[in-house]
N, C-alpha and C positions, 0 to 999 in steps of 0.2 A: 569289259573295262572301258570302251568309249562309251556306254549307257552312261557309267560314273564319272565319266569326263576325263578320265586317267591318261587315254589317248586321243587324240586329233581325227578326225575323217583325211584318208590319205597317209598319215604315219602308221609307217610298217614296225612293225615289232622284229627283234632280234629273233631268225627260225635258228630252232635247235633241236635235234635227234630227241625222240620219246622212245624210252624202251619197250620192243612188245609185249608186255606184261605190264604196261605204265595204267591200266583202267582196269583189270583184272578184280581189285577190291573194290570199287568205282560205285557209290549208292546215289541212285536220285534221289534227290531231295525237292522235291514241289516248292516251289516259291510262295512265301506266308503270303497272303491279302493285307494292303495295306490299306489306311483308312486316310480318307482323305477330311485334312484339320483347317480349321483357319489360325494363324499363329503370327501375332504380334512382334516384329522386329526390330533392333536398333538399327536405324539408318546406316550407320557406320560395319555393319556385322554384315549384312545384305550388300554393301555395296561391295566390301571383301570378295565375299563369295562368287558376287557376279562378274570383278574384276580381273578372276581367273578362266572367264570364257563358259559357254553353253554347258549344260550340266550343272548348273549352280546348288539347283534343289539336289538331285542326289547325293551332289559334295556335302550339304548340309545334313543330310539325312544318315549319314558314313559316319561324321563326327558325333552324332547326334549316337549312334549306334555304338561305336569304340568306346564312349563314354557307360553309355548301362553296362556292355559288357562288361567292362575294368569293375564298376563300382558288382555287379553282382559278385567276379571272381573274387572280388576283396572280403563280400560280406559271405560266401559261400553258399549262395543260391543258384 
């Protein structure tokens, strides 16, 4: 979560009890390779992103992602 900027260096997360069966179904999953792009922005869209602090790229990369997911479940691929 702080890779994606979601939290701060130094903020603590709320700890809460896991059950001991909480990873029992638990599958690795290997992180895909990603491909590094050049990609043209609106000033206005970048500055957004960066206005919300380090992590900008990932932030952008989350949305960028929600977005194929949504449109593939729509189209059922």
């Amino acid at each position: 979560m702080r890779a994606r900027g979601e939290i701060k260096p130094g903020e603590a997360g709320e700890a809460f009890d896991v059950p001991e069966d909480f990873w029992d179904d638990a599958e690795i999953t290997p992180p895909r390779a990603k491909r590094p792009v050049s990609l043209r922005v609106d000033p206005d869209i970048i500055d957004f992103f960066k206005a919300q602090g380090s992590g900008h790229l990932p932030r952008m990369h989350a949305v960028l992602r929600s977005y194929v997911d949504a449109q593939r479940r729509r189209s059922g691929r």
